[in-house]
C-alpha positions in Angstrom: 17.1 5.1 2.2 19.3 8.6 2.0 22.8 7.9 0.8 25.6 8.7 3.5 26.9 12.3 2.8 30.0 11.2 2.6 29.6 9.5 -1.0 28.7 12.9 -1.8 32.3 13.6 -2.2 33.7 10.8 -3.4 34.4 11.8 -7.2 37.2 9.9 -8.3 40.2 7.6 -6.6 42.4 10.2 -7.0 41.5 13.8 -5.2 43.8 16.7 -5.1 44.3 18.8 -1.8 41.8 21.9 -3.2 39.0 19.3 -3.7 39.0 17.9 -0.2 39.2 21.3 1.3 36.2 22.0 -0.5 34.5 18.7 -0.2 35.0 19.0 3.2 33.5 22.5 3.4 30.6 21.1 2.0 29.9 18.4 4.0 30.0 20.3 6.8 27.4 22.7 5.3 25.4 19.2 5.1 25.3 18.1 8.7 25.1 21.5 10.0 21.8 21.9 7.9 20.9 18.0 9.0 20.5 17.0 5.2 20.3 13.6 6.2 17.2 14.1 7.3 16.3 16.7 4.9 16.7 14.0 2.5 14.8 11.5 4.4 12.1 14.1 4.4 11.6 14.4 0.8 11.8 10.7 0.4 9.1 10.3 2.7 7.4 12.9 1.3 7.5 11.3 -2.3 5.9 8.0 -0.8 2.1 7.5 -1.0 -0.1 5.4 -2.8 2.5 2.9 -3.4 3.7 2.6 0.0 0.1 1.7 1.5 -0.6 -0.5 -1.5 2.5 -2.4 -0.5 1.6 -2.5 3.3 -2.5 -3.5 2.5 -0.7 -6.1 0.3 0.0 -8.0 4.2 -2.9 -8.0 5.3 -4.5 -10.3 7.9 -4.8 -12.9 5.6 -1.9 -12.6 4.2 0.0 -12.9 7.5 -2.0 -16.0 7.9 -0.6 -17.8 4.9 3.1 -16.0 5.2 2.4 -17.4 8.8 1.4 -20.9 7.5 4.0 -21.2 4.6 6.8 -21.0 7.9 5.1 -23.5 10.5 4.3 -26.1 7.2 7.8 -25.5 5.1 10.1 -23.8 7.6 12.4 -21.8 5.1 11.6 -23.9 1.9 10.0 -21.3 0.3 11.8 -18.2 1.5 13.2 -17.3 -2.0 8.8 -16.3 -3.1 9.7 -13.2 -1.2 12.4 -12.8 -3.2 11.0 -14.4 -6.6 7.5 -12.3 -6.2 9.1 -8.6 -5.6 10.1 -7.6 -9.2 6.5 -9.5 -10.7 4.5 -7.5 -8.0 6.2 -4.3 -8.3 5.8 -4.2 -12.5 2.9 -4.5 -12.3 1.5 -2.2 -9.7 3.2 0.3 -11.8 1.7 -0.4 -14.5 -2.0 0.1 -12.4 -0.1 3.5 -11.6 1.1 4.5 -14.3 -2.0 3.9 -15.7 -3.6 6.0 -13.4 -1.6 8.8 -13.8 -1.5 9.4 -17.4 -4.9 8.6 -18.2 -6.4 10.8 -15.2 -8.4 7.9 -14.8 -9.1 4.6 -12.5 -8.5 1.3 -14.0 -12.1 0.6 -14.6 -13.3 3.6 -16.2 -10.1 2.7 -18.8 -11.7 -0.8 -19.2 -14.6 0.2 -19.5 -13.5 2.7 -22.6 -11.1 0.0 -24.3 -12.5 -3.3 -23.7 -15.8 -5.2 -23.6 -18.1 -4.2 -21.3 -18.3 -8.1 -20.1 -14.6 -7.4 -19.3 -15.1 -5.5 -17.0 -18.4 -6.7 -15.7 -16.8 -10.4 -15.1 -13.7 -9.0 -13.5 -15.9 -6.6 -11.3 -18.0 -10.0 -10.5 -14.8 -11.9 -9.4 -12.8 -8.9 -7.3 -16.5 -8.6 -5.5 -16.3 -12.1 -4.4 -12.6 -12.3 -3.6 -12.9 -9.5 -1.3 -15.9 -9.9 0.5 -13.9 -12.8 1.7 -11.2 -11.1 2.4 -12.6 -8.5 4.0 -14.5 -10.7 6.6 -11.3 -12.7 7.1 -9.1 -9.9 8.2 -12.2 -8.3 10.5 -12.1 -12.1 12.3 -8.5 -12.0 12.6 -8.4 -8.7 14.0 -11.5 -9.5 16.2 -9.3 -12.8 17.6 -5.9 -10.6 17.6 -8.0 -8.0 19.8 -9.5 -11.2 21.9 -5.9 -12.6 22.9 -4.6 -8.7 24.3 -8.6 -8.4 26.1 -9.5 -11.3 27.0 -12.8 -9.7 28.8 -14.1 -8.7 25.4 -16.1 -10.6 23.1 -15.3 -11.8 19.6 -18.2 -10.4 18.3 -18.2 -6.9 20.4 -15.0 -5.9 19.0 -15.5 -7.3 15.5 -18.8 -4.9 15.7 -16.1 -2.0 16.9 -13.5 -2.8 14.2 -15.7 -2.7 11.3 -17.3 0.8 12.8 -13.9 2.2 13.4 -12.9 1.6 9.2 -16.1 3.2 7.8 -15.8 6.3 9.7 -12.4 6.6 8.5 -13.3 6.1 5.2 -16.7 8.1 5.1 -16.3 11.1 7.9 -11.8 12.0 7.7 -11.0 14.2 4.8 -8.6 12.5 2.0 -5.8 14.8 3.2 -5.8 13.6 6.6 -6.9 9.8 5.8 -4.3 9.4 3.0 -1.7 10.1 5.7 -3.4 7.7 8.4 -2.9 5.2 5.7 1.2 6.1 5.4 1.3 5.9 8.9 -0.4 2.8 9.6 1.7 0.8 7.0 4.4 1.1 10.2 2.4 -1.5 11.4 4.1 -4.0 9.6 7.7 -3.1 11.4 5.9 -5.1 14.6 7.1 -8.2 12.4 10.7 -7.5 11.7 11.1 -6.3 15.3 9.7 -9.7 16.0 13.0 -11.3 14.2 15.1 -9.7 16.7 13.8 -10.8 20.1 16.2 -12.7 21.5 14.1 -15.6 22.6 12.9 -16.0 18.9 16.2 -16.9 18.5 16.3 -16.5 14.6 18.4 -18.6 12.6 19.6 -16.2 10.0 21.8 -18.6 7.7 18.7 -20.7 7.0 16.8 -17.6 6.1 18.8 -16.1 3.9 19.6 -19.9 2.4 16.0 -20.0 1.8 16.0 -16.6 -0.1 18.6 -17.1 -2.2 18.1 -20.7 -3.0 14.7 -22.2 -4.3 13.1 -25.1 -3.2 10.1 -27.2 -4.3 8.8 -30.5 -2.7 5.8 -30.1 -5.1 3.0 -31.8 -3.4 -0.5 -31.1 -3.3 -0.6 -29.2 0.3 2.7 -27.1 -1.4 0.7 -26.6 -5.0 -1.9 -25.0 -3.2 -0.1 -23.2 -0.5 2.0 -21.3 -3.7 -1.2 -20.7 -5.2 -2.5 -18.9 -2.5 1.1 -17.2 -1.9 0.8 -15.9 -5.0 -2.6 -15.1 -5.4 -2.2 -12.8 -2.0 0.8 -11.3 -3.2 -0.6 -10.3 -6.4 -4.0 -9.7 -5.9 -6.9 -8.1 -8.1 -8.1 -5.7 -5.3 -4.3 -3.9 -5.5 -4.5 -3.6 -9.3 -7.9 -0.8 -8.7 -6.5 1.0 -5.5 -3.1 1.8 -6.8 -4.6 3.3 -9.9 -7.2 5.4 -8.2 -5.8 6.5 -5.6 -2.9 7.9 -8.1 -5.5 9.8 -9.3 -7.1 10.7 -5.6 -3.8 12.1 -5.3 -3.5 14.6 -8.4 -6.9 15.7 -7.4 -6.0 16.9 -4.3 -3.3 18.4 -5.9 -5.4 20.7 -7.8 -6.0 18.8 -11.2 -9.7 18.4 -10.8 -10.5 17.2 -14.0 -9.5 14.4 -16.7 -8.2 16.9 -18.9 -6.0 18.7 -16.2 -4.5 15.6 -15.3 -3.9 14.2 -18.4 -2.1 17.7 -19.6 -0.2 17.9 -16.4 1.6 14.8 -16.4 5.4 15.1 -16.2 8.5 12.5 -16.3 9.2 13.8 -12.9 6.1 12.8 -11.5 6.5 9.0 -13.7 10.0 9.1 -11.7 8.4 9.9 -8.1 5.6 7.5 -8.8 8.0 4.9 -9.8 9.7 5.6 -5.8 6.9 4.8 -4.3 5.7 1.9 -5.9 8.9 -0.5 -5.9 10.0 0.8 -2.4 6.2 -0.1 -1.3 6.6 -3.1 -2.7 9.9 -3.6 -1.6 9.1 -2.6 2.1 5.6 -5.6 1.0 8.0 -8.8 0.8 10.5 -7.7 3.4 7.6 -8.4 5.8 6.7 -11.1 3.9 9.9 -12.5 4.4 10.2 -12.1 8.3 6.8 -13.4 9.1 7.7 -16.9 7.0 10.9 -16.4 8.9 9.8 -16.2 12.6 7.4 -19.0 11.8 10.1 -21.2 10.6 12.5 -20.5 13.1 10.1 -20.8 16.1 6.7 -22.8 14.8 8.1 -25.4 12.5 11.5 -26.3 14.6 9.0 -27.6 17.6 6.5 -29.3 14.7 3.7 -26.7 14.8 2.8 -26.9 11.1 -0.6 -26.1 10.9 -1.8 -22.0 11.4 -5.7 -21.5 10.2 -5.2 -17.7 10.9 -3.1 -14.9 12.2 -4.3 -14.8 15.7 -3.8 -18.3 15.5 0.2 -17.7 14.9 0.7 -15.1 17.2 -0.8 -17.5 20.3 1.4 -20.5 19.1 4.5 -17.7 19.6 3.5 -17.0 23.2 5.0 -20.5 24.9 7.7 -20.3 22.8 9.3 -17.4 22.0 7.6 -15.3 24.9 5.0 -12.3 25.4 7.3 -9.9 23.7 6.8 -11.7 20.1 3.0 -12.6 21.3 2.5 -8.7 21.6 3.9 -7.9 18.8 2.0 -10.3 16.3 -0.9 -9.4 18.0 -0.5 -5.8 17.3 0.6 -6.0 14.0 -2.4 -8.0 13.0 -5.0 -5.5 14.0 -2.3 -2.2 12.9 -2.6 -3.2 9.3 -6.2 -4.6 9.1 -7.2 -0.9 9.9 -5.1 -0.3 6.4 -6.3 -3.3 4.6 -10.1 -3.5 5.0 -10.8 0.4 3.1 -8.4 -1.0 0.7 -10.2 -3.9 0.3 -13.7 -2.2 0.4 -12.5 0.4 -1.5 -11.4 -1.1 -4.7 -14.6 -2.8 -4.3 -16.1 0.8 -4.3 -14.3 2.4 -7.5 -14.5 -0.7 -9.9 -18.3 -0.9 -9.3 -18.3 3.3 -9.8 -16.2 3.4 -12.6 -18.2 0.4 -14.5 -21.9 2.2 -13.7 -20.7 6.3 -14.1 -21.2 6.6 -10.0 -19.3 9.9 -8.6 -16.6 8.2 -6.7 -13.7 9.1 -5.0 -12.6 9.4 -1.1 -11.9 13.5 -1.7 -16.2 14.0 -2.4 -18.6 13.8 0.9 -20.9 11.1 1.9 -23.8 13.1 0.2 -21.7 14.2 -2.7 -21.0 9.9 -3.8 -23.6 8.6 -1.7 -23.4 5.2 -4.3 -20.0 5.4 -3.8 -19.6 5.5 0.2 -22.8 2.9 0.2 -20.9 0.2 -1.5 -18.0 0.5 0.9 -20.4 0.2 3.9 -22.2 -2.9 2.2 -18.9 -4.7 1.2 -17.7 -4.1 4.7 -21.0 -5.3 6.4 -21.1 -8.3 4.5 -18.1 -9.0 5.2 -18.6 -8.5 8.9 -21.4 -11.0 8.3 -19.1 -13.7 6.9 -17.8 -14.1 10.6 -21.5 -15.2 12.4 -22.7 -17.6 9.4 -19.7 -20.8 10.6 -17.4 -20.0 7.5 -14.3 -21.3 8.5 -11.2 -18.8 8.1 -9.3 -21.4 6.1 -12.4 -21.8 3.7 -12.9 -18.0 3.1 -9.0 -17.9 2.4 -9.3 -20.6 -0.2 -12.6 -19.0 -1.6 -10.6 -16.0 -2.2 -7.6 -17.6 -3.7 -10.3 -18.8 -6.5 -11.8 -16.1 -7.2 -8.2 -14.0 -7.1 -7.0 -17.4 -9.5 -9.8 -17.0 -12.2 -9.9 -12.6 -12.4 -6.0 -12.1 -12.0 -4.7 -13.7 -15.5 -8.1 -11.7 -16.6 -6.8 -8.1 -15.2 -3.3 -8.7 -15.5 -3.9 -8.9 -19.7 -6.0 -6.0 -19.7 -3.5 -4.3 -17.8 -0.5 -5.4 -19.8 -2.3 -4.0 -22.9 -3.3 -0.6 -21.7 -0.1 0.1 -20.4 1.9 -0.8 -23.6 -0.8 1.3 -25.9 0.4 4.5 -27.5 -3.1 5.3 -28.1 -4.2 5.6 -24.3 -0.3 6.4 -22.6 0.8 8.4 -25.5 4.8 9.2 -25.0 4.7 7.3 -21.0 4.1 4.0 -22.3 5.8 0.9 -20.4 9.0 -0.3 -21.0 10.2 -3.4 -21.9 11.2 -4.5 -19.1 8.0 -3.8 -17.5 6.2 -5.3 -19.7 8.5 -8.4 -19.5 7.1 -8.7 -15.8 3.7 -8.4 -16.8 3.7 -11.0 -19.4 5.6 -13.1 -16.9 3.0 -12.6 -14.4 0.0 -13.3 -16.5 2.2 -16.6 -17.3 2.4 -17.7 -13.8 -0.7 -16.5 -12.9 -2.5 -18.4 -15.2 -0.8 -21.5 -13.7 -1.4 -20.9 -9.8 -5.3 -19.7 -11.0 -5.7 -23.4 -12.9 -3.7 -25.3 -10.3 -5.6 -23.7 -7.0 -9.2 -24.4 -9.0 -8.2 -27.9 -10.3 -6.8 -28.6 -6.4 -10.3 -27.0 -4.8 -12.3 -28.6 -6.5 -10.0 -32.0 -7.5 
């Protein structure tokens, strides 16, 4: 957020009478030119990729186990939104950072570093992960769509939903659709407005007591609840999008090829992409933390512990906390599945390019990547198709989590290496601290991936 104007004058404890004449001078320059919101301008302006990585990061299914981890734990396990932010946000900028200097997606730089089977198995796994995902979040938003229109089948407007996302994706320009994407990620807002409905009737010192103060009751149901917390917060499918659309991004800025972007990079634009990731990532667990929140405050004080999806939460608010917060989960649900299923279907779409040489890329035409846009229309059909053969939303969750458990440690190695090798980021390497984070994550994800398998299957 823009710093107050006044801190623009504030040089030292002790300023002498010409100073604040002038200081004052200035700021009233400032507000007569309304350079708060000049400022707020360019801040928005800087946001992009990472922002709608971030907001995709919530999706459906991810409400649904924010939604869970409230109703089952109340505020428990508040302080993951807290614990997960730096983890997710060094490593998302490492996928960007990636993508920036290289002038390449993450697979095509697996694919030129690594093992082809590298890439392959990881390719195999994010496949499977989202497909699940994908048809979970079309079922949540057909069932979110159900509760505000009643008259309308589940089926109908699943059929409408998946239509609506593949003609984004396939017939809107990048320009235009890459600012669809910024502006859907307000979706998310419908859950902190939620907090402050006064029939929700939030109870604010056990939040924040949760955030600040970890908790564990370690038990299997917990275990694999973490697992999946963790394996939707820092998920595979992010690690491709953030990279490629990075470089989506310089090619619409001109730098057509490789070599163009790999000559044009700047510290500047490391700085700007650094903005956008850990505020996207940021603005990711705020949500995170309100939806857990609600839940806790309005689900799991009456003994409603057990949420199987985000449609389900949002009808479990109604007799409770009233139509306001009913509406407003509803909304938010279907708001950000339109952001998260092309996410989903499109890292999908640029690992499986990058690993076979397929043009790809949202700025060429449906004729001009025809391999490309035809992946995203199967992975999003299939998906679709996960809702009419009796998969249970819970299952395609947990099927997810597994498939997120075994390719995460995978990817977030691979990624840890490329980003730290002098050879492939020349001078714009990652820092230590960054790659602190990454090692940490690999660390942890390696855990939750063993724990969620041995649990599944156990």
């Amino acid at each position: 957020m823009p710093k107050d104007v006044v801190e623009k004058i504030v040089e030292s404890p002790a300023v002498v009478l010409d100073k604040t004449i002038e200081a004052t001078k200035e700021v009233g320059e400032f507000v007569h030119a309304g350079e708060p919101v000049k400022k707020a301008k360019e801040y928005w302006d800087l946001l992009g990729p990472g922002l709608t990585t971030g907001a995709a990061d919530d999706d459906c299914s991810g409400i649904a186990t924010y939604s869970q981890q409230g109703a089952k734990y109340g505020f428990q396990l508040n302080w993951l939104a807290l614990f997960t932010f730096p983890l997710m946000a060094g490593v998302q900028e490492m996928c960007a950072r990636i993508g920036l200097v290289t002038g390449r997606g993450l697979g095509s730089n697996i694919k030129r570093y690594f093992p082809r089977w590298v890439l392959i198995a990881a390719t195999l796994l994010l496949l499977g992960a989202n497909l699940f995902n994908i048809g979970a979040d079309l079922g949540a938003m057909a069932a979110s769509a159900k509760l505000l229109l009643p008259n309308h089948s589940f089926t109908s407007l699943a059929i409408i939903f998946t239509i609506i996302t593949l003609a984004l994706q396939i017939f809107v320009s990048y320009r235009v659709y890459s600012k669809y994407l910024k502006y859907l990620s307000f979706a998310l807002l419908a859950y902190i407005f939620t907090a402050f409905i006064p029939a929700v009737a939030m109870d604010w010192h056990a939040a924040f007591k949760g955030l600040v103060i970890p908790s564990l009751s370690l038990d299997k149901d917990q275990i694999i609840l973490i697992c999946g917390i963790l394996g939707t917060t820092i998920s595979p499918y992010l690690f491709f999008w953030q990279a490629s659309q990075e470089v989506e991004d310089r090619i619409e800025q001109g730098d057509s090829s490789v070599k163009l972007r790999q000559q044009n990079i700047t510290s500047e634009q490391i700085g700007h992409m650094k903005t956008d990731v850990w505020s996207g990532m940021f603005y990711s667990n705020l949500v995170m933390f309100f939806i857990v929140s609600v839940c806790a405050t309005v689900l799991h004080k009456v003994g409603i512990t057990n949420i199987g999806s985000a449609a389900d939460a949002a009808n479990a608010l109604r007799p409770i906390a009233g139509d306001n917060a009913y509406l407003l989960f509803a909304a938010g649900v279907i708001g950000i599945g339109l952001l998260a299923i092309p996410v989903l279907a499109g890292s999908i779409s640029y690992a499986l390019s990058e690993a076979f040489n397929w043009k790809e890329g949202l700025n060429f035409k449906l004729k001009q990547a025809s391999a490309f846009y035809g992946v995203i229309i199967i992975a999003t059909v299939l998906g679709l198709g996960f809702n009419f053969i009796g998969l249970d939303p819970i299952k395609a969750l947990i099927y997810s989590a597994v498939a997120n458990g075994l390719a995460a440690p995978l990817l977030l190695i691979v990624i840890v290496l490329l980003s730290s090798n002098k050879k492939v980021m020349g001078q714009y390497t990652s820092g230590a601290f960054s790659k602190i984070l990454g090692w940490l994550c690999v660390a942890l994800m390696t855990i939750a991936g063993i724990a969620t398998i041995y649990s599944f299957f156990g």
